[in-house]
N, C-alpha and C positions, 0 to 999 in steps of 0.2 A: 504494500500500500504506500501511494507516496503522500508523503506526513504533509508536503506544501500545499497540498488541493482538499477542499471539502471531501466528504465521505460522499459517498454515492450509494444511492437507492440499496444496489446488490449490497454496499459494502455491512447498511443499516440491517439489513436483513441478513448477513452473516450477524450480526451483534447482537441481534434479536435471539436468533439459534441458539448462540454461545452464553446467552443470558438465563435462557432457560432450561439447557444442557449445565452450566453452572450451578441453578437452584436445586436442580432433584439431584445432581451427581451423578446424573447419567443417562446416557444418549436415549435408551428405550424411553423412558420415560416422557424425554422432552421430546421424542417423534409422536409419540400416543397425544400430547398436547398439541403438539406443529401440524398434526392429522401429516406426517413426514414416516418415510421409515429410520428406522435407525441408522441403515446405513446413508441413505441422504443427509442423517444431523453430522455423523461422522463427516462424511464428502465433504459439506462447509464447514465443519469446524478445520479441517484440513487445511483448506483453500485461504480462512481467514489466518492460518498459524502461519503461513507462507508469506500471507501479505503483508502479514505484521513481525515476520519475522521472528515473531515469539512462542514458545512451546507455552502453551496454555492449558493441557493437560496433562496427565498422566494416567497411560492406559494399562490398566493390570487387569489381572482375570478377573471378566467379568463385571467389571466395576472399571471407572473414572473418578480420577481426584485432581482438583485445581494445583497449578502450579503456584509457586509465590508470585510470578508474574499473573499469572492468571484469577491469582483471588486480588491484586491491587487491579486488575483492567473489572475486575467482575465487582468488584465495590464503587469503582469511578462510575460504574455503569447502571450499577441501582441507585447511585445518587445522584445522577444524571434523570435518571428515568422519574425519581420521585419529587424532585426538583418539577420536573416537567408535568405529571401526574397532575401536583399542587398547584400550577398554576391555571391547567387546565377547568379545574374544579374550580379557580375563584373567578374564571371567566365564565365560566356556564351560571353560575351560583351570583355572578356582576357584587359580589361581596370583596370583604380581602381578607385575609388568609396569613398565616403567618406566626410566630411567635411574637409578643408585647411583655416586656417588663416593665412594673408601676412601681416608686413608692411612695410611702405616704406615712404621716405618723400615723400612731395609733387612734388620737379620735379624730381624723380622717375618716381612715379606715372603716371604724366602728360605725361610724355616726354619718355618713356621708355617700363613702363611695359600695360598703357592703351591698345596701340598702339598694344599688343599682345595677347589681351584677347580676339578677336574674333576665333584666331585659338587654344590659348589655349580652349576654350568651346567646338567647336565642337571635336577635340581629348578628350577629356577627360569630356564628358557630365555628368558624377554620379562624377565629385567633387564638392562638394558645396562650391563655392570659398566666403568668407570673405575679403574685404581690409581694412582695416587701414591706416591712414595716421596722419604725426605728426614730429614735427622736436627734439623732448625730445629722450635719452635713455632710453629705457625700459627695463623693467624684461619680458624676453619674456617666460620663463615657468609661471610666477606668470600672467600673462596677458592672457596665453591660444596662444601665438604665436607661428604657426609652422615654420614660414618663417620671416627674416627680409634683405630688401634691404637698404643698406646703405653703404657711406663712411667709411671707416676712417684706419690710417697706420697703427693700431696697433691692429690689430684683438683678442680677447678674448680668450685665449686657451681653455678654459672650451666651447668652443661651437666649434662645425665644418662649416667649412667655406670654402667657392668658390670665386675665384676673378671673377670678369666679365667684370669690363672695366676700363681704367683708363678716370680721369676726365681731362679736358682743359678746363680753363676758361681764355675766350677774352675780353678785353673790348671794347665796343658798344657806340658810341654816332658818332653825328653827326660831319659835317666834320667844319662848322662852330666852334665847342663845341670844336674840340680837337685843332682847330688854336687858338681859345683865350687864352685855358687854356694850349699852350705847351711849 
């Protein structure tokens, strides 16, 4: 195969083959899936070891086992395909998709954004939502944070930023409690 040119149709469909010769560990299998005989998954997985120059399996009685090359082409290639899978789905679904880390202090959390996470799930099912909670300032690129809910007056200009509510704090105690102490 030459590495300078796109893959081509045949070449996709050896990679298809060898993805699924790959999952079961062996040709019978993935011809019974391919509606292929075994010796056709053989043929291209052949064809594809030659174009790529790389031994991709290894054939012992009976059975097949991934090469070390062959299980790094056969992981690039499921996470190629799930890559692809995903974004298929948040095209059809016109949603987005994706992993989301939030955080937020604790009465946040509690009091604010819990309370919205049953409507947030079902609008937006393929986010995999993360929460965090914590009352310290973080590094939220070094932490992997996409979202942080917090106070404070003087907002960071190096980050962009939404106001959403201002805060009120009452004080609470009983009616005995504020006769004695007023």
């Amino acid at each position: 195969m030459n590495l300078d040119k796109s893959l081509t149709g045949f070449q996709l469909s050896k990679l298809h083959t060898f993805e699924v010769a790959a999952r079961h560990e062996s040709f019978s299998l993935a011809a019974k899936e391919l509606c292929l005989t075994p010796s056709a998954v053989s043929h291209q997985i052949n064809l594809l070891e030659k174009e790529l120059n790389i031994k991709l399996f290894l054939r012992l009685h009976r059975k097949v086992e991934l090469t070390a090359e062959g299980k790094h082409i056969f992981w690039a290639l499921q996470s190629s395909l799930d890559h692809i899978n995903t974004e298929i789905k948040a095209i059809q679904n016109q949603t987005l998709s994706g992993p989301l880390t939030i955080y937020a202090r604790p009465s946040i959390t509690q009091n604010w954004l819990v309370p919205k996470l049953s409507d947030f799930i079902q609008r937006y099912p393929f986010i995999e939502l993360s929460i965090l909670t914590g009352n310290e300032n973080v590094n939220l690129q070094r932490e992997g944070i996409d979202l942080a809910l917090y106070f404070d007056n003087q907002p960071c200009p190096q980050l962009n930023y939404q106001y959403l509510m201002d805060e009120h704090i009452l004080p609470v105690c009983s009616p005995e409690y504020a006769e004695k102490f007023n």
